[in-house]
VOVEX-912534 format. One record per residue: x, y negated, z of N, C-alpha, C, CB in turn; residue in three letters. Coordinates in steps of 0.02 Angstrom, whole numbers, plus 50000, padded with zeros to 5 digits. Glycine has a CB too. Layout:
<nodes>
n_east:n_north:n_up:ca_east:ca_north:ca_up:c_east:c_north:c_up:cb_east:cb_north:cb_up:residu
X:Y:Z:X:Y:Z:X:Y:Z:X:Y:Z:Ala
...
</nodes>
This chain:
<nodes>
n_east:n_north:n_up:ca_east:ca_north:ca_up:c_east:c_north:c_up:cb_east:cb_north:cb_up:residu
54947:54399:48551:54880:54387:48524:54835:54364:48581:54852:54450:48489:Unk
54787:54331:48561:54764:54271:48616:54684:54344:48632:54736:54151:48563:Unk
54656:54312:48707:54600:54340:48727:54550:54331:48687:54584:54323:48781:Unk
54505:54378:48693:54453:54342:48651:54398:54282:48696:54405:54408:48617:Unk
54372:54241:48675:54322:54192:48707:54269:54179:48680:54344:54134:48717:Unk
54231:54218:48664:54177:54212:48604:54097:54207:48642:54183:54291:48548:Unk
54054:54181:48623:53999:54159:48655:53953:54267:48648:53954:54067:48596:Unk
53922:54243:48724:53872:54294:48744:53828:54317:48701:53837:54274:48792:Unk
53796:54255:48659:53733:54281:48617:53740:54286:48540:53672:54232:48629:Unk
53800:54234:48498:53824:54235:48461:53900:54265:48436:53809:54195:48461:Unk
53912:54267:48468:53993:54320:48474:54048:54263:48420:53980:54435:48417:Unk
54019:54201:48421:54065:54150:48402:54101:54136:48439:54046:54101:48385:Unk
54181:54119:48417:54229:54118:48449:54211:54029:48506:54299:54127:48385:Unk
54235:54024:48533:54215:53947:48581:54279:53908:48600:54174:53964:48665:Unk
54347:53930:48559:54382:53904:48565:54380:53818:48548:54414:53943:48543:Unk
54392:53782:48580:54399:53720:48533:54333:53689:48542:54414:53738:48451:Unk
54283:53731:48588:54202:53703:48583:54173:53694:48649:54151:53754:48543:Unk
54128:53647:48653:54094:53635:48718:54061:53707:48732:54035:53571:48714:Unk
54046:53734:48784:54007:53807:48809:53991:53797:48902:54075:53892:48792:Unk
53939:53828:48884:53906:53820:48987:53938:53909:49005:53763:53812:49005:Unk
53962:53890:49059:53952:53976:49081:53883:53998:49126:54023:54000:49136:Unk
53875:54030:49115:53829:54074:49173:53830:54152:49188:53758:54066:49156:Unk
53797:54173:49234:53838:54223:49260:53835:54315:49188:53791:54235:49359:Unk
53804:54302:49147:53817:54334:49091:53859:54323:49044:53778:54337:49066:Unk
53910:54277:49065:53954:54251:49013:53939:54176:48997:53945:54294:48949:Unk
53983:54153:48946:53990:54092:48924:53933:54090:48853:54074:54080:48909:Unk
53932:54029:48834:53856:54008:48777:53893:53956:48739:53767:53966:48821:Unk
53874:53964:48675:53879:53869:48626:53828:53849:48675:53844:53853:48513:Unk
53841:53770:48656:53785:53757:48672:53719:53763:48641:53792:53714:48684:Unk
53703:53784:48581:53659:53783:48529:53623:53855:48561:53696:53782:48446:Unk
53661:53915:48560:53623:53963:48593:53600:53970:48671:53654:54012:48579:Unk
53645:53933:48735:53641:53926:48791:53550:53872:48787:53724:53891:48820:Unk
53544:53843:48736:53481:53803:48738:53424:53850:48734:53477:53752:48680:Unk
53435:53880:48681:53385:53923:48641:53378:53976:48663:53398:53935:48578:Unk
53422:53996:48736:53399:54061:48771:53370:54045:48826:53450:54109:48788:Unk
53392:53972:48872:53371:53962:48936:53341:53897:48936:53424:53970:48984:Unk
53337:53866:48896:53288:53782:48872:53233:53788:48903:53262:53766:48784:Unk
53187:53763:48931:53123:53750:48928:53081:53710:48856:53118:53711:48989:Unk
53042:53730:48853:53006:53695:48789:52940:53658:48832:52977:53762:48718:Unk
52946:53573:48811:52935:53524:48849:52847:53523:48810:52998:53452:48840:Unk
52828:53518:48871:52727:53538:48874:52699:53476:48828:52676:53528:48978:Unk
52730:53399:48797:52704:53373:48790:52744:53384:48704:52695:53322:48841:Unk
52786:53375:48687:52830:53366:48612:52830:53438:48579:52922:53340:48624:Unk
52829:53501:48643:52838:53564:48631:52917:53593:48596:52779:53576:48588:Unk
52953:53533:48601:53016:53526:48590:53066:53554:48642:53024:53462:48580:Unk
53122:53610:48617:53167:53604:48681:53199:53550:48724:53213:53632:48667:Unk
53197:53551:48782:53232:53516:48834:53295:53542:48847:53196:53514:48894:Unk
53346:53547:48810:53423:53525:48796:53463:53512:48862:53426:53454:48752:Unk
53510:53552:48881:53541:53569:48948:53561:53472:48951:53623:53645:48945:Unk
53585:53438:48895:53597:53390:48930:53560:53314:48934:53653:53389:48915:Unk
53486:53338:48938:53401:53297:48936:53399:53295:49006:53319:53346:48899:Unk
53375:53261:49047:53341:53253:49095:53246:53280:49114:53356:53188:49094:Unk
53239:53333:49142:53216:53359:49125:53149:53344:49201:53259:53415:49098:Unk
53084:53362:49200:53039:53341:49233:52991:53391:49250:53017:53293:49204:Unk
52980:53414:49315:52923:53476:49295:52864:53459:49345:52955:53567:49312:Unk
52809:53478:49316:52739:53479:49369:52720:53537:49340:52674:53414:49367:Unk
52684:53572:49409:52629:53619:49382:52647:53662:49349:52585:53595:49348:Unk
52700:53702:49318:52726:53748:49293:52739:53707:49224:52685:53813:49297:Unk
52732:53674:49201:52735:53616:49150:52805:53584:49138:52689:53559:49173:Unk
52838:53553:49109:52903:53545:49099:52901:53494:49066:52939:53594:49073:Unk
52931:53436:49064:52938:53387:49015:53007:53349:49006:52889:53342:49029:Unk
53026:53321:48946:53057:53284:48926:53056:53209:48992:53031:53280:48851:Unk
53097:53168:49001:53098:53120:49037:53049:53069:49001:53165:53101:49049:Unk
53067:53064:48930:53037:53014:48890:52976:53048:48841:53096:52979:48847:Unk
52926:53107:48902:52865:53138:48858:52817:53130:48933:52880:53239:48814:Unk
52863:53129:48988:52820:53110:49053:52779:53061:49062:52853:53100:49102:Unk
52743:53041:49038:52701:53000:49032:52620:52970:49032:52718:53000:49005:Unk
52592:52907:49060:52524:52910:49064:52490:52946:48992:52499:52833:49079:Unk
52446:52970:48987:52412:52968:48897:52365:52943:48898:52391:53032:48855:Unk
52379:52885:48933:52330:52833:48915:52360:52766:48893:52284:52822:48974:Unk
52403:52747:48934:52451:52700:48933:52512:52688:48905:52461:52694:48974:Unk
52516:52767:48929:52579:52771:48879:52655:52753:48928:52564:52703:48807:Unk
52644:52728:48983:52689:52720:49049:52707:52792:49055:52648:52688:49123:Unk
52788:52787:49060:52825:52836:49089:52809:52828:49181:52910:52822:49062:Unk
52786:52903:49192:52792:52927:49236:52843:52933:49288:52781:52961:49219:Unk
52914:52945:49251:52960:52969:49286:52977:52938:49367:53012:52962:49241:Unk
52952:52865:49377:52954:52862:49448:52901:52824:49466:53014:52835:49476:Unk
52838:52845:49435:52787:52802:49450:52749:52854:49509:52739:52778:49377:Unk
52707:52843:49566:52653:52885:49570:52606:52890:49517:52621:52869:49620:Unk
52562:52950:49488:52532:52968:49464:52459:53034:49480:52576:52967:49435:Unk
52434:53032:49436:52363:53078:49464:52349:53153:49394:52269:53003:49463:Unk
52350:53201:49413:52343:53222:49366:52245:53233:49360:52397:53282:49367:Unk
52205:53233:49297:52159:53239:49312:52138:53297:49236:52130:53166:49331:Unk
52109:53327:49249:52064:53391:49206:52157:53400:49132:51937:53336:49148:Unk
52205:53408:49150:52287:53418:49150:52302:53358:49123:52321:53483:49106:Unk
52265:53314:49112:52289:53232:49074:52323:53210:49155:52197:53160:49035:Unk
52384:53188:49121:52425:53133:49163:52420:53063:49166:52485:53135:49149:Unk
52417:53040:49207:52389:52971:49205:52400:52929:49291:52298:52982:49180:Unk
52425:52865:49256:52455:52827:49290:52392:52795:49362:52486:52772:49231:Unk
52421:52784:49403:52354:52749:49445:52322:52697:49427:52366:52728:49505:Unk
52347:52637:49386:52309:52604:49360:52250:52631:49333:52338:52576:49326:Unk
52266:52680:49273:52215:52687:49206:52171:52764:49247:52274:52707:49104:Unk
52207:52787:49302:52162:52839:49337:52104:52804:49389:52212:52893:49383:Unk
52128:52721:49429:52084:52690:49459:52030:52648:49400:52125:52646:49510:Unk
52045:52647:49354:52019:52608:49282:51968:52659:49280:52075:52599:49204:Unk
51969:52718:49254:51925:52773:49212:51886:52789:49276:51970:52848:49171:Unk
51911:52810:49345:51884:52840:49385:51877:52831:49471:51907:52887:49368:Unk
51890:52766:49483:51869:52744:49525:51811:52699:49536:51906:52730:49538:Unk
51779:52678:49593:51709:52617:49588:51746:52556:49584:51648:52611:49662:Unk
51707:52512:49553:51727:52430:49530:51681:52418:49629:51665:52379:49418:Unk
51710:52387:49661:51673:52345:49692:51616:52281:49683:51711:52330:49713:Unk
51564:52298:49706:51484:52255:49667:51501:52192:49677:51395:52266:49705:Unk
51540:52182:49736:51560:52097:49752:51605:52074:49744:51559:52070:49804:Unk
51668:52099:49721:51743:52054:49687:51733:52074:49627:51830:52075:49712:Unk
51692:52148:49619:51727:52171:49541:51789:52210:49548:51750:52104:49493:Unk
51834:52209:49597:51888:52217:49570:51881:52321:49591:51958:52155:49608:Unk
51925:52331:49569:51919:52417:49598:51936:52456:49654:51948:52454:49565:Unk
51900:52485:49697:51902:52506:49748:51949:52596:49744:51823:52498:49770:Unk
52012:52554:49772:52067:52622:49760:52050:52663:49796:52140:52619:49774:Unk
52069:52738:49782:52070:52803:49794:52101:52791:49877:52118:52850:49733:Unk
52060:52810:49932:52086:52815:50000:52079:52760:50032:52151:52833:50005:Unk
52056:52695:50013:52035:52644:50037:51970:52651:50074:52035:52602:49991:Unk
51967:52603:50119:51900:52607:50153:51845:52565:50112:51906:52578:50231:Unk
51789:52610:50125:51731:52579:50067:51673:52597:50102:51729:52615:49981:Unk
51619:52541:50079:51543:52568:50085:51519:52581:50038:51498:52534:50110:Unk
51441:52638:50054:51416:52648:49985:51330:52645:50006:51449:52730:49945:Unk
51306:52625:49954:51228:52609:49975:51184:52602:49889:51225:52515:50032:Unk
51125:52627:49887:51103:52621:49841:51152:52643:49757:51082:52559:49859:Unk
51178:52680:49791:51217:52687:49686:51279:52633:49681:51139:52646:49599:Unk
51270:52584:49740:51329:52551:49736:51392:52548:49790:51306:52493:49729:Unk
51449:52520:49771:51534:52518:49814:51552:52471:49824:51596:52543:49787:Unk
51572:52447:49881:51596:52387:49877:51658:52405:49959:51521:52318:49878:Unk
51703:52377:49943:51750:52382:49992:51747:52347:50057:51801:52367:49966:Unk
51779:52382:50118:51721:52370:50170:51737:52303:50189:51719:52421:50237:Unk
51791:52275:50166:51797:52179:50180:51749:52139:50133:51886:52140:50157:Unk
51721:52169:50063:51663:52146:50025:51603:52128:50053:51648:52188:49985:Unk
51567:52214:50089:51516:52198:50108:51487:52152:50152:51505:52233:50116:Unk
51449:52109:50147:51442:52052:50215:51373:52053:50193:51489:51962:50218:Unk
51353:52035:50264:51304:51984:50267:51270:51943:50252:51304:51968:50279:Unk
51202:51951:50220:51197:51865:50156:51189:51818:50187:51130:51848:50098:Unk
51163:51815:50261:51154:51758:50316:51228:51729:50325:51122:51791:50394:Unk
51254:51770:50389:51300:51758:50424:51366:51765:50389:51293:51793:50475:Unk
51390:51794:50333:51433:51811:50278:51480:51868:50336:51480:51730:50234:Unk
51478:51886:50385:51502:51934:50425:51499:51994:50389:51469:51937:50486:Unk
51552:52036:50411:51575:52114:50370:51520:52137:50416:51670:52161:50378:Unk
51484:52183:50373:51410:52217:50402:51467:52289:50433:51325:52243:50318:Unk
51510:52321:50403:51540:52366:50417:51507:52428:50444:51579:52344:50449:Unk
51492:52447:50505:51441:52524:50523:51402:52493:50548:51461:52592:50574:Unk
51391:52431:50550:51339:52390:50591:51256:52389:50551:51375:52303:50598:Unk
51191:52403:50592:51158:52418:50561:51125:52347:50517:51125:52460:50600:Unk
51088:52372:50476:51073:52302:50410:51030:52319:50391:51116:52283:50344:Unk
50972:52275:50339:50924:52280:50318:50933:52241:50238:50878:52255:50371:Unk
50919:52284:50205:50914:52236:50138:50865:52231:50116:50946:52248:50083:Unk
50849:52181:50067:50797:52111:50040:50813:52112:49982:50807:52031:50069:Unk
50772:52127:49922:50780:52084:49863:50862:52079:49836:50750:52008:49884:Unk
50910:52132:49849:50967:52143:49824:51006:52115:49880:50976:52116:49756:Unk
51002:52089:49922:51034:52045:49988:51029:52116:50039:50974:51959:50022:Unk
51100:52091:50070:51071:52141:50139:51111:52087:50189:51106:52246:50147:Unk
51051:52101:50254:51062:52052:50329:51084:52086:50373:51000:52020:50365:Unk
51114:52076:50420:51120:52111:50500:51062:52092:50517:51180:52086:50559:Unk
51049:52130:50546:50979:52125:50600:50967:52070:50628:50979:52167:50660:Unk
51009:52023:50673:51003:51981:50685:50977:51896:50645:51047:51996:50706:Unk
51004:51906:50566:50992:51873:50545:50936:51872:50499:51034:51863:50535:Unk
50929:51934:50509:50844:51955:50444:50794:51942:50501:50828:52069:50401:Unk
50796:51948:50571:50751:51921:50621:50738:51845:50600:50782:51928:50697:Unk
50792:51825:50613:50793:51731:50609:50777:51707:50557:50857:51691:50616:Unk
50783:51750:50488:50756:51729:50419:50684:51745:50407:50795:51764:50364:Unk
50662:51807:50412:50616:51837:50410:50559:51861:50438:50632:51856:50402:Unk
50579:51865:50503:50538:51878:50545:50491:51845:50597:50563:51905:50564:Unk
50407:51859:50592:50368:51798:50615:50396:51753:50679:50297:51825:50634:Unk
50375:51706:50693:50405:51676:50784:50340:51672:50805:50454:51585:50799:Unk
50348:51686:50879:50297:51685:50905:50276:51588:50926:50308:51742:50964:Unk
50229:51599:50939:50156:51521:50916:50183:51470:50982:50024:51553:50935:Unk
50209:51521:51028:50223:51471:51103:50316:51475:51119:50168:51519:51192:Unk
50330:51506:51108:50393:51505:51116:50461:51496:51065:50395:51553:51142:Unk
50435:51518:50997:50448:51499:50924:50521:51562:50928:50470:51391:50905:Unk
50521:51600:50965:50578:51666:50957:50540:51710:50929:50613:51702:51026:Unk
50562:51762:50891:50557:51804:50831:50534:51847:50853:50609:51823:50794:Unk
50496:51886:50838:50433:51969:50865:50487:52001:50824:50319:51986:50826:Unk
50497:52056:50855:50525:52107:50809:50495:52177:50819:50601:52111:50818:Unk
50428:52178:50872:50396:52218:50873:50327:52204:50921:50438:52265:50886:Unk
50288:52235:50898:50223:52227:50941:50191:52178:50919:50231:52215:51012:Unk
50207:52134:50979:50137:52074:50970:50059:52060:50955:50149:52044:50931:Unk
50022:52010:50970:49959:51993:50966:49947:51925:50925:49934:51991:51032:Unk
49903:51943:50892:49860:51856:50823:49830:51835:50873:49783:51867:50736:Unk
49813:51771:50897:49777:51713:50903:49793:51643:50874:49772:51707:50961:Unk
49711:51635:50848:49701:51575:50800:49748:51588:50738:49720:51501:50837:Unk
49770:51638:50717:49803:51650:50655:49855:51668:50661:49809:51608:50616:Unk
49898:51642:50718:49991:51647:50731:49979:51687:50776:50046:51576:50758:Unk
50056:51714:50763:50068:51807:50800:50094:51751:50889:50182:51889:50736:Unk
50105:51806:50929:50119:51778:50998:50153:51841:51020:50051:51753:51048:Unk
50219:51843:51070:50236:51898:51111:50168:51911:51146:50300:51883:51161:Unk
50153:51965:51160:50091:51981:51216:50110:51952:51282:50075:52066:51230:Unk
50163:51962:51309:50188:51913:51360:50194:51827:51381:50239:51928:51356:Unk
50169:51815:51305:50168:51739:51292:50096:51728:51307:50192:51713:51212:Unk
50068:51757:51274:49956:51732:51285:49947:51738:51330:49884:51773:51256:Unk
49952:51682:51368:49928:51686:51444:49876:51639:51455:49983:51671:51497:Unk
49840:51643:51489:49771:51594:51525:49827:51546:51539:49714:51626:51607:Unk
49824:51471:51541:49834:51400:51544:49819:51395:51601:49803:51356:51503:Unk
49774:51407:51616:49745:51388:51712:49801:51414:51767:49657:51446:51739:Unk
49779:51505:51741:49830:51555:51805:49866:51587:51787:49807:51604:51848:Unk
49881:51574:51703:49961:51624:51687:49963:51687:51680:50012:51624:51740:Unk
49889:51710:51703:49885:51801:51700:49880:51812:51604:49784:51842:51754:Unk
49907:51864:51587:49904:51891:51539:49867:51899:51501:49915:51922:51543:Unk
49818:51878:51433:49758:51894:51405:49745:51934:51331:49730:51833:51403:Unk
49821:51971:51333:49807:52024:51281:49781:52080:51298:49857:52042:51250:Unk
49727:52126:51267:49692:52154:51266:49619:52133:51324:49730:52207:51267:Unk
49617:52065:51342:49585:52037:51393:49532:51999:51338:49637:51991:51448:Unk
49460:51983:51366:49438:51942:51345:49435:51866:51379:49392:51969:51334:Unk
49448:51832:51334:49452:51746:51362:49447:51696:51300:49537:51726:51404:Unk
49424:51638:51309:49413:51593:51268:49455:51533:51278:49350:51582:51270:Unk
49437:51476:51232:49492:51416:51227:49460:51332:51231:49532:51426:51145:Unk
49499:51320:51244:49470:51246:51252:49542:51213:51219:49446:51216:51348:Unk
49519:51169:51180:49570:51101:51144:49641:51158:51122:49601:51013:51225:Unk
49623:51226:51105:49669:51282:51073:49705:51306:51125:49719:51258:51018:Unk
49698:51285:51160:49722:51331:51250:49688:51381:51275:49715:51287:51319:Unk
49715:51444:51271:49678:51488:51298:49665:51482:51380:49708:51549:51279:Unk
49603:51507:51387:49592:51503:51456:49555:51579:51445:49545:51428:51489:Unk
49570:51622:51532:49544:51682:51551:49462:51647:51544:49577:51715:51635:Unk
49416:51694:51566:49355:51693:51589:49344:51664:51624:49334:51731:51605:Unk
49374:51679:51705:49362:51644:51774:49388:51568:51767:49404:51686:51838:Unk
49446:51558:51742:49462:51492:51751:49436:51430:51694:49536:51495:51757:Unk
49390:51484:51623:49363:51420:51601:49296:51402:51624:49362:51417:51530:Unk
49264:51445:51682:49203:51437:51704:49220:51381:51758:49168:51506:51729:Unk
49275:51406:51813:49263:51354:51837:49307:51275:51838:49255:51381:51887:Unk
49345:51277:51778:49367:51222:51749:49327:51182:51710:49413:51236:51717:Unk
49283:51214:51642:49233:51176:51603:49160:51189:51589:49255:51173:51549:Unk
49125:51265:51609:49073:51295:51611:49039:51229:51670:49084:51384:51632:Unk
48947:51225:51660:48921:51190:51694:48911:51239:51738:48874:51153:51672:Unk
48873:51199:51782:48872:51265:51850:48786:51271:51842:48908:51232:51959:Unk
48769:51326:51871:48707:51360:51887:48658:51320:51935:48725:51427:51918:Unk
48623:51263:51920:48597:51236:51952:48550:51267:52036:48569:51212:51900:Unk
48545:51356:52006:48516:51380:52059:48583:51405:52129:48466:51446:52025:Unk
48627:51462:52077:48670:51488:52119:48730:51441:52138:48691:51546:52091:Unk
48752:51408:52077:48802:51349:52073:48859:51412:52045:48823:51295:52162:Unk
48861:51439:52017:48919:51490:51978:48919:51453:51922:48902:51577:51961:Unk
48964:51478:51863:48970:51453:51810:48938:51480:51787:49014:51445:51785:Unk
48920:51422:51717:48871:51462:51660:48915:51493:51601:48813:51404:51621:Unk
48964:51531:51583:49001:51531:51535:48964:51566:51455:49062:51566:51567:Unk
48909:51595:51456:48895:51636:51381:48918:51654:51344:48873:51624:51344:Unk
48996:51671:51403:49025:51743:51380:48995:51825:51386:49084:51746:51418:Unk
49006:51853:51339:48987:51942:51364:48906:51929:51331:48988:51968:51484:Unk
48893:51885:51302:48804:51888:51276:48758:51853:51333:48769:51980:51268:Unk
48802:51821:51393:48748:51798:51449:48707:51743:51435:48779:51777:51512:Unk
48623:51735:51415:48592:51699:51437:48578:51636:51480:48580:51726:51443:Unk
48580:51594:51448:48549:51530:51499:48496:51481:51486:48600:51485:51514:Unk
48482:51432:51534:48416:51409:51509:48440:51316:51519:48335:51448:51567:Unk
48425:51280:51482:48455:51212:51497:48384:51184:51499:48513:51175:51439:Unk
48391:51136:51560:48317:51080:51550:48353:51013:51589:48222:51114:51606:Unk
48326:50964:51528:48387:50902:51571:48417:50919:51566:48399:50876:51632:Unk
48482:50889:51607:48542:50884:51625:48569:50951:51652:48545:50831:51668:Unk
48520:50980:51668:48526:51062:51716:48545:51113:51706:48480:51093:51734:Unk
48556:51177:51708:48573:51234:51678:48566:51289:51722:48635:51230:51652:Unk
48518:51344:51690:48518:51430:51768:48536:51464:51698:48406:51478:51833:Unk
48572:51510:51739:48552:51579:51729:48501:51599:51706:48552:51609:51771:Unk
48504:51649:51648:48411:51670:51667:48402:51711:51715:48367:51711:51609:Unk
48438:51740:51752:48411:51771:51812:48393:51744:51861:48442:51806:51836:Unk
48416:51666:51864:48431:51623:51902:48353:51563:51896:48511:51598:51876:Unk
48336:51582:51826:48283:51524:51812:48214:51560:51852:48269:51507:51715:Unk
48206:51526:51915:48132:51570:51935:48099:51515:51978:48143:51654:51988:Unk
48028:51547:51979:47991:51470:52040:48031:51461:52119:47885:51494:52072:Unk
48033:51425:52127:48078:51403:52206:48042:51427:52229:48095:51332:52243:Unk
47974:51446:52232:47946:51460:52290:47907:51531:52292:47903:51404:52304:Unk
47894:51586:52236:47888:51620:52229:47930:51670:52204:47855:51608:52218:Unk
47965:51639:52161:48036:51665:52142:48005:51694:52084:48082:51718:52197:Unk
47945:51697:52045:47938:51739:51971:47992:51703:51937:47857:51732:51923:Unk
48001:51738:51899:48049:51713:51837:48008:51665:51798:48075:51776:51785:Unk
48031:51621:51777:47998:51572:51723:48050:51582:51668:47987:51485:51749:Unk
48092:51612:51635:48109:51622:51575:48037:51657:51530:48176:51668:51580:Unk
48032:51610:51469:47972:51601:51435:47905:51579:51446:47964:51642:51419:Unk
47916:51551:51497:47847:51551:51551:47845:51467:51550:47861:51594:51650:Unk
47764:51461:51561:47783:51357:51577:47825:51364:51650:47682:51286:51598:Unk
47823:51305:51668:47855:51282:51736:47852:51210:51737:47931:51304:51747:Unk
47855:51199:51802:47846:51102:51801:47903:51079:51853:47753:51063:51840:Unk
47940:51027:51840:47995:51005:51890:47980:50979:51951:48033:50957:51865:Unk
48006:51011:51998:47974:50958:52075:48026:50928:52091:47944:50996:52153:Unk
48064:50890:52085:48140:50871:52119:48187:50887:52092:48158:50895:52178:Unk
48219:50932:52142:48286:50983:52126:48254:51024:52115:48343:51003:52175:Unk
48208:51046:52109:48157:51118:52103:48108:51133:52042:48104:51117:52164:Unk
48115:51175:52015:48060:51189:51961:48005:51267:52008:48116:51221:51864:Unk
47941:51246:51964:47898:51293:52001:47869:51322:51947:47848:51265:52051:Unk
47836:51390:51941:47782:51413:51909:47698:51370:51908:47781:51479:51941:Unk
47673:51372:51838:47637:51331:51867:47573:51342:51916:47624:51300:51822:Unk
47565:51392:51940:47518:51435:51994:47548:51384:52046:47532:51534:52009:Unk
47613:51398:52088:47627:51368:52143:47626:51300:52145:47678:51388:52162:Unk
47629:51258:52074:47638:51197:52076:47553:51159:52079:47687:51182:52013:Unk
47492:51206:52054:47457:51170:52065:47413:51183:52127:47434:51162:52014:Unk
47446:51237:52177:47443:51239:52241:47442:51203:52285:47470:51261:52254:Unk
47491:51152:52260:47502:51094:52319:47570:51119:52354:47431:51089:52382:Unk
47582:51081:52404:47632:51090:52437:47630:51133:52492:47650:51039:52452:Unk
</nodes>
């Protein structure tokens, strides 16, 4: 009389029948499923000793339940992302949840290098320059009206030039006659000295200091021979061709002041008229 060979959980004989052993004995296969199967997270169906079988996460799946649920792409040798326990392929995980780049459009993958500015992404070979079309990259920039410049080029676009040299202020500076100037640029025409925060005037739109438009175009002081300039509020008195000072306007020979006063010309000489009808 033959041994017995009968399954562990069913006590059916297994002669004549497929059976797994394990270390409690031998199984049909029908009960060897139904004691040690996994039941697959997506069908909730057993996974069948002879299924190919898939696990994440304490999760278990069928080969053909592994899959995006979005797409519907088997997993089984794709990379994938799991997100809030939905499985999902990198496409439809860079689709739902990555940034579109503002300047191709196209999508800026997970671990790629990117910039971000204002609410917007753009990948760091996108971002450029609206001037120079150069990758702005950590380089500093200024944006305009939805444009952004490197510095260099928002100077050259944007930024005033100075009136004598026509290079770009990017800080400081001084207005004359309307146009900005480096302060280093407004110089007196005569001697080159510096006339920002200086007072000086202009001739034919050329600035000139004080000293050098007195004695370049100011008439001279018929008494002292200085210039007459009527800069600073100074006073002068013109008769003829002539010109004093008013400190300067006085009798030759007494020296009163004749500012407001008559006076009569002797020559090169004006007099009060006391000394003039003195005689000589």
């Amino acid at each position: 009389m033959s041994e017995a060979f009968d399954c562990a959980k069913c006590s059916e004989s297994l002669y004549g029948r497929k059976y797994i052993q394990t270390d409690d004995g031998p199984y049909c296969v029908p009960c060897y499923d139904n004691t040690f199967a996994n039941t697959c997270a997506e069908c909730q169906q057993l996974i069948g000793h002879d299924s190919r079988e898939l696990f994440y996460e304490d999760r278990h799946f069928h080969e053909g339940c592994f899959r995006c649920c979005r797409c519907q792409r088997s997993l089984a040798d794709e990379p994938f992302t799991c997100q809030d326990s939905e499985l999902l392929c990198n496409d439809c995980y860079c689709s739902a949840f990555s940034s579109q780049c503002s300047a191709c459009g196209e999508t800026v993958m997970p671990g790629s290098r990117k910039l971000e500015y204002g609410g917007q992404t753009w990948h760091e070979h996108c971002f450029l320059c609206s001037g120079c079309e150069q990758p702005l990259g950590s380089r500093s920039f200024v944006p305009d009206k939805g444009a952004h410049y490197c510095v260099p080029c928002y100077e050259n676009k944007f930024a005033p030039r100075c009136a004598r040299c026509s290079k770009t202020l990017t800080q400081g500076g001084v207005t004359y006659r309307d146009q900005p100037w480096h302060r280093e640029c407004l110089v007196c025409t005569g001697c080159q000295t510096p006339l920002a925060g200086q007072q000086f005037t202009s001739r034919d739109d050329d600035p000139y200091c004080v000293d050098c438009f007195g004695e370049l175009f100011a008439p001279k002081c018929s008494s002292c021979k200085r210039p007459i300039t009527g800069l600073g509020g100074g006073k002068y008195v013109s008769f003829e061709d002539r010109h004093w000072h008013h400190s300067c306007f006085s009798c030759a020979r007494c020296s009163t002041s004749l500012v407001g006063q008559g006076f009569v010309p002797d020559g090169d000489q004006v007099l009060c008229q006391g000394c003039s009808q003195a005689g000589p």
